[in-house]
N, C-alpha and C positions, 0 to 999 in steps of 0.2 A: 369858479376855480376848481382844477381835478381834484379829487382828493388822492391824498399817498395812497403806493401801493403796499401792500405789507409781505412782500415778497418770502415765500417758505423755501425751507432745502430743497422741497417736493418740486415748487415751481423753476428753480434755480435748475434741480437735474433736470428737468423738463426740458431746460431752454437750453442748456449744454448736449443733452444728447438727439433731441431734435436738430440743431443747427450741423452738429456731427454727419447727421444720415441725410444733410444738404437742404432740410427743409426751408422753406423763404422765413423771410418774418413776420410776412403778413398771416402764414401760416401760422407760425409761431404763437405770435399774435390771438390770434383765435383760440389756440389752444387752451393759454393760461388767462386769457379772458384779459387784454389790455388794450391798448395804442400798437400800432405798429412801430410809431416810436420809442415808447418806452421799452417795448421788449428788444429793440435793437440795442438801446443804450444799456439794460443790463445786461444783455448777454457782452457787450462791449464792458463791461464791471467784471464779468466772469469772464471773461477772456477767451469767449468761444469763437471757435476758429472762424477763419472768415472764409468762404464757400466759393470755390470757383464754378463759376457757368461754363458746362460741357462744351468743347473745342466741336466745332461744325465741321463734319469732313468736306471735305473741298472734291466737288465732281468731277469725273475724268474728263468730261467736256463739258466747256462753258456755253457753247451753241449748240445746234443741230446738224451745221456744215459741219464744224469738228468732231462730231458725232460718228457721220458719216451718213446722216439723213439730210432729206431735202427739206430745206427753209417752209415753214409753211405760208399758206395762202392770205392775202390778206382776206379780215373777215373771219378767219378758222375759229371758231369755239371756244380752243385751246389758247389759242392768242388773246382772243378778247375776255376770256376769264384773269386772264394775266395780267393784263391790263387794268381794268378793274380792279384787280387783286394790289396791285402796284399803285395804282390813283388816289389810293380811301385815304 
């Protein structure tokens, strides 16, 4: 069975101003030396914000034809790192 944590102001500002400057919690986590659990649910005690994931810019072109380049070949390098990159 875990034992309590005995959580200080120290570790409490920790976990408030770490979550602030967008850290994860498994970062967190590590920090104050816990569960990735536990430090979610106090910082969910402390009412630390809750952290949005950076909005992905969206590329001027979806393809290469829209691009204004030529399709590649089958077989390209490029293609098949993609591929593989896409399969895992």
């Amino acid at each position: 069975m875990p034992i309590a944590r005995d959580w200080t102001a120290e570790l409490d500002q920790a976990v408030r101003d770490m979550r602030a400057a967008g850290a994860t919690w498994d970062r967190i986590a590590r920090r104050v030396g816990c569960s990735r659990w536990a430090a979610s649910k106090r910082g969910e005690v402390l009412g630390a914000e809750k952290v949005q994931a950076p909005a992905c810019e969206t590329p001027a072109a979806w393809s290469r034809e829209e691009a204004g380049a030529e399709p590649l070949p089958p077989f390209h390098p490029i293609a098949a790192a993609v591929l593989a990159q896409v399969t895992r």
